[in-house]
N, C-alpha and C positions, 0 to 999 in steps of 0.2 A: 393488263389494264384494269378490270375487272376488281384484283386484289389491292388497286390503289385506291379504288371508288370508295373501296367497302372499307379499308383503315381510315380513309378520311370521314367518311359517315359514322363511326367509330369515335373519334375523334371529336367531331361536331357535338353528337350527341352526350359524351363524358363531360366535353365545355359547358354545356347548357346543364344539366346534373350538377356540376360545382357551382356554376352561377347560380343557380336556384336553393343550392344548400347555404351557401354563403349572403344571399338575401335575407333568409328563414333566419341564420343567425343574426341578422343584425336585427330585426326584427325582434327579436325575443331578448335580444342584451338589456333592453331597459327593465322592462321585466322581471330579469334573473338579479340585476345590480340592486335596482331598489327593493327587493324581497330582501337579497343578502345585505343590505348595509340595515333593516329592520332586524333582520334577525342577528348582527353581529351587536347591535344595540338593545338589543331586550339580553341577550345572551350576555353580555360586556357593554352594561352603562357610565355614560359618565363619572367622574367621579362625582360630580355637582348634584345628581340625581341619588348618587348612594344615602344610607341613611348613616349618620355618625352616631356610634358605640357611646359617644358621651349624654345623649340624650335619656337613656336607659338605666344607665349611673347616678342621675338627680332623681330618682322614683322613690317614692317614699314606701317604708318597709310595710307588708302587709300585715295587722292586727294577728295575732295569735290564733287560733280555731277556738271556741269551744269545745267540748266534751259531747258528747252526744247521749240525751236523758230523757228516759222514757218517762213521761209523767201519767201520773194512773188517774186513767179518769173516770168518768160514772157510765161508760156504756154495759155493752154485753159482756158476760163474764165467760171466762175459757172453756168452761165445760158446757158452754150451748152449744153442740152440736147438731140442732133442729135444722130446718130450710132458714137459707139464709132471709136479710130482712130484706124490700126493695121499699126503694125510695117514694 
């Protein structure tokens, strides 16, 4: 008698454990869905949101570099070696 009390309190108490785990999940679905439908969208946006290749093709071509020319001016000459000057 005894081992039918104890399988059924057994029993009761695993019912109430899945009730309680399956609460938690419903609970937390909304949550986990709107994270993952954010992140399946930053991760894989629209096409409407991408940026089209042909915008970058109309760019007008950059000017050429200069040369790079030291022009010699009237300061300190290379052989001062003294303390330097402060402002």
């Amino acid at each position: 008698m005894r081992f039918r009390r104890d399988r059924l309190f057994w029993y009761v108490i695993i019912g109430l454990i899945v009730i309680g785990i399956v609460s938690q999940l419903r609970q937390l679905l909304i949550p986990v869905v709107v994270l993952g439908t954010i992140f399946l969208l930053y991760k894989f946006p629209p096409h409407r949101w991408k940026r089209s290749s042909g915008q970058w093709s109309s760019r007008k071509h950059r000017a050429k570099k200069a040369k790079f020319r030291v022009i010699d001016g009237s300061g300190r000459e290379d052989n001062d070696n003294d303390t330097p000057r402060y402002h």
